[in-house]
C-alpha positions, 0 to 999 in steps of 0.5 A: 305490694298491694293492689289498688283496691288493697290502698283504696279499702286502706286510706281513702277520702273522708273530707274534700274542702278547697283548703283541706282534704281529710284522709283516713287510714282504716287499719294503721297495722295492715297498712303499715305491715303491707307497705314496710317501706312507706312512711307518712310523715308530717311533710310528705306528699300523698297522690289522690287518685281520680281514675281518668290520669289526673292525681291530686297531690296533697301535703301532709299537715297534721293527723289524729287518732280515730276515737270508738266515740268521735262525735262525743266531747270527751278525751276518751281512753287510750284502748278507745283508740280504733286503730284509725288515723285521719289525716289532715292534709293540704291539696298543692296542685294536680300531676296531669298525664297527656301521654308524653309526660306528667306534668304538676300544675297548680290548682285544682280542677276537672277532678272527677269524684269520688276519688278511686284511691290514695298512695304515697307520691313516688320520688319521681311524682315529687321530683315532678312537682318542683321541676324547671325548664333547664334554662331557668333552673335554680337550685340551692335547697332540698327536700327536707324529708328526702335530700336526694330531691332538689328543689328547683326554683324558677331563677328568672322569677325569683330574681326579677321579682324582688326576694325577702329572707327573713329569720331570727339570728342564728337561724341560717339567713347569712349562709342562705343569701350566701348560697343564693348568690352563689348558685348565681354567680356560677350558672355559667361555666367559661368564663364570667357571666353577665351576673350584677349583685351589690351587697349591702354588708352590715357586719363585714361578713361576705367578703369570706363566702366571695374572697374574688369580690369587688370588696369596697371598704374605708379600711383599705381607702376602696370605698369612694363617694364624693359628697356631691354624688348627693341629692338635695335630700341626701345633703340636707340629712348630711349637714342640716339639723332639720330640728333648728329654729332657724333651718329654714334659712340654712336651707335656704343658703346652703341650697343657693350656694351648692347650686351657684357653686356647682354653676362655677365648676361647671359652666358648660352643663345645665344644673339642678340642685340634684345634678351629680357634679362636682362643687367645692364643700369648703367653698360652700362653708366658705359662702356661709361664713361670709354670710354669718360675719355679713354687715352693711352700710347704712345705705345697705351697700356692703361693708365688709373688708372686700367691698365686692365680696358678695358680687358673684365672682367673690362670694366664695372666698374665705374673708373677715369682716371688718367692722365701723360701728359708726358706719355699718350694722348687722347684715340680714343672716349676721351670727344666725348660721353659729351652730350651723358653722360649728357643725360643718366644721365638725363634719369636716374634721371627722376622719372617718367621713373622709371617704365622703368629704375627702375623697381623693384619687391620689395625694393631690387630685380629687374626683371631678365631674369628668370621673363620675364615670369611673366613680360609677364603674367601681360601684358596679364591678366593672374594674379596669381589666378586671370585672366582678360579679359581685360587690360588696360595701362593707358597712361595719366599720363606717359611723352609724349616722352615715350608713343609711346615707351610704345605702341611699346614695348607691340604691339611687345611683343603681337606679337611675343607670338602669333607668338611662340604660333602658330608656336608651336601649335600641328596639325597645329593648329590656335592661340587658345589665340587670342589678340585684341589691342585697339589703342586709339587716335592712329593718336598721336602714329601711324602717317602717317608722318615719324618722326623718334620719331615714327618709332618703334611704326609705324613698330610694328603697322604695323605688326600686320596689315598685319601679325598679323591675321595670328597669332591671333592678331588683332587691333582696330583701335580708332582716331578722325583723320583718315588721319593723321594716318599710311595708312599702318595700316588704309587701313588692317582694313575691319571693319569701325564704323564711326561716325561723322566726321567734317574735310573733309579731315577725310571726304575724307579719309575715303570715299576713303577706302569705298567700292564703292556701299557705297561711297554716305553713305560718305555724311552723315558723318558730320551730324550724331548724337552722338552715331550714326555710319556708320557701314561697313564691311566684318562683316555686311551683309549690311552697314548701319547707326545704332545707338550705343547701351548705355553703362554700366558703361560708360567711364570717357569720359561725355563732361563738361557742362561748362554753367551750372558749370559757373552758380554755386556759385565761388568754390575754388580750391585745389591748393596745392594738383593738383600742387602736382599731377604735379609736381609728388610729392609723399606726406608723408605717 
């Protein structure tokens, strides 16, 4: 091997800028006979020597051939080539030696100058670079030249500090949250451990990587949620047509009798127009129909077949005007809620919200305000004998119209337990439940337009970006289209694994919100390969491309190899059942 002096009169430090360091390598041959089991690559780490036990670590970028004529404009020929490479390269941080250990710390200071020599890092200096603390350690990628060097991430900063993972389809992003969550939930070996995801599944994709999840769906009648789980906000969304000349009223109404209805069913709790408690939908429609058929005396008494029907014991119940043109005329709200009737009755007749609007614990019983607990505990994973690490909402099958209502109903129910989980807590301290939530295709729900459509789920994301911390809440942020999600939410992450990604603008938008000395990995974003990652981060000591480490079991997210299913024999098709499946017919038992 050579000396010393030998690599420093072979690559040596022509250039040191805070962002750049330049290295030359004076005679490739030699260098190249002399060290047979070396390479240089784009990727690879050189150590700068400065002689008083620190070394400055750099990350190769990119190189060029010296020309005999640098300084002229010229392409000059191939024999002008002097035998010469300069190396451009990234400075990451320095490995400091206080006798014990050698420690990589970020930054670069008290380096003395000149430098007094440049080498290859050993496999252990770059094993250095990404360790963590045993307690913390996370591991689900490698070192994308050399796969015997893990990459460990810091587990307690990438999981409390909100995560993005971004990249065009096909590029790995299913089997990468699959693996992350994986690496999680068997960090501890007896027994369960206290680990708490929700997984927001678009496509029905992760109920194969996580057979033994608490899968929540409309197929199998699993997934339950009242209608009166809703906010205010969520409710409007659900039934008013905020687009109507006259929804101020149907505002008006519907508020007053879903506050006055759940008076009824519940006399003994104060009530809000957002308490989670039970009242009854039909009753409700019930009040907006007596509204609708309304009429008065002339004396403005009322009218109708049941002269007390609007006293308050009565305005719920389902009646018909009868009418003495002589005597009466129209009430104040008479023929004006038509529409708004038609849509209620619509919404209710649709059997694919019947996990919302006839939500029942068995065949005569429906969910109370006494089983908010238990609704609760079914989201969460805390099944009677039987608790899950990980939940999974299936989306895939509901109507499209009700996913982001679905997201915002649960996204605000994670939060506001953790918040009462904590203000609670004895001795001031922390969540001791914390709760990740897996947004998958999140641009389709969480967009950065302002569509009134999407507003509940956008403020309820939201929220948890910039609050939920505090309380034990954190978000996994998974979309194909970084720019066309909610900038609000997407600039809280401080944790980016980011794969391939072919739009410029995704390109551009995520360069923006990657720390400075990191912007030039930006460059790389469109010819990473599958499973690769840009991994950036409070939680990683140095950004770095890696590669996603395999899956077991793998999601439900293979691409179909279409040229090789074209080359089989014709098969038939089984019209009658997919047809079934969509039109939601439920076949004889």
């Amino acid at each position: 091997m050579p000396t010393k002096e030998d690599k420093s009169n072979q690559l040596r430090v022509i250039s040191f800028e805070p962002h750049l360091v330049q290295i030359e390598i004076i005679d490739f041959e030699k260098w190249k006979e002399e060290n047979s089991d070396s390479n240089i690559k784009i990727g690879s780490f050189l150590k700068i020597e400065d002689g008083n036990d620190k070394n400055i670590l750099v990350l190769v970028k990119s190189f060029k051939m010296k020309q005999k004529h640098d300084d002229e404009d010229t392409v000059s020929e191939q024999n002008d080539f002097m035998g010469s490479f300069i190396i451009n390269t990234q400075p990451i941080g320095q490995l400091e030696n206080d006798g014990n250990s050698v420690k990589f710390i970020k930054g670069i200071k008290n380096i003395s100058i000149p430098p007094s020599g440049v080498s290859l890092a050993t496999d252990k200096e770059i094993t250095n670079i990404f360790s963590v603390e045993e307690s913390s350690r996370l591991i689900f990628a490698e070192h994308l030249i050399n796969p015997y060097i893990k990459i460990e991430i810091d587990g307690d900063k990438f999981f409390s500090k909100h995560i993005a993972v971004v990249g065009s389809t096909g590029s790995g992003k299913s089997c990468t949250v699959a693996k992350i969550i994986q690496e999680a939930k068997k960090i501890k070996n007896s027994s369960i451990n206290n680990s708490h995801i929700l997984i927001f599944d678009i496509h029905g994709e992760y109920k194969k990587a996580f057979p033994e999840s608490n899968y929540l769906s409309i197929e199998d009648d699993s997934l339950k949620l009242p209608y009166w789980l809703m906010n205010a906000e969520e409710l409007e969304d659900m039934f008013i047509e905020s687009n109507e000349s006259n929804s101020h009223n149907q505002v008006s109404q519907f508020k007053y009798a879903v506050i006055e209805n759940k008076r009824k069913h519940n006399p003994n709790i104060q009530i809000t127009y957002d308490s989670p408690v039970y009242f009854s939908i039909e009753q409700v429609i019930n009040y907006i129909h007596n509204r609708n058929i309304e009429t008065v005396k002339v004396d403005k008494t009322p009218a109708t077949d049941n002269s007390d029907l609007f006293e308050e014991k009565r305005i719920f119940e389902a009646t018909n005007s009868k009418r003495d043109e002589t005597k009466i005329s129209s009430g104040s709200f008479n023929g004006e809620f038509n529409r708004f009737l038609s849509r209620l009755e619509t919404k209710m007749n649709d059997e694919r919200l019947n996990f919302l609007l006839h939500t029942k614990k068995s065949e005569s019983e429906i969910y109370q305000t006494n089983d908010l607990q238990l609704l609760v505990e079914q989201l969460l994973g805390y099944v009677s004998g039987n608790n899950k690490n990980i939940t999974i909402i299936d989306l895939s099958s509901l109507p499209f119209e009700v996913i982001s209502i679905v997201v915002s109903i649960v996204s605000r129910i994670v939060f506001d337990f953790s918040y009462y989980s904590t203000k609670m807590s004895a001795d001031d301290k922390t969540n001791e439940t914390p709760f990740m939530l897996v947004y998958e295709e999140a641009h389709k729900y969480i967009p950065k337009n302002a569509e009134v459509r999407y507003k509940n789920t956008r403020l309820a994301v939201e929220r948890i970006a910039k609050e939920g911390r505090k309380y034990g809440v954190s978000a996994m942020i998974v979309s194909q289209r970084p720019s066309e999600i909610s900038s609000t939410v997407f600039s809280q992450c401080n944790n980016f694994v980011v794969m391939r990604l072919n739009n410029p603008d995704d390109q551009n938008y995520v360069k923006k919100l990657l720390p400075e000395a990191v912007v030039s990995y930006g460059d790389a974003l469109a010819s990473l390969e599958k499973r690769e990652a840009l991994v950036v981060g409070d939680a990683i000591a140095t950004p770095t491309i890696a590669k996603i480490m395999d899956t077991n079991p793998t999601p439900k997210s293979d691409d179909i190899n279409f040229y090789q299913e074209w080359k089989e024999d014709w098969r038939n098709v089984t019209f009658d059942s997919i047809l079934k499946s969509i039109n939601k017919e439920k076949e004889a038992d």
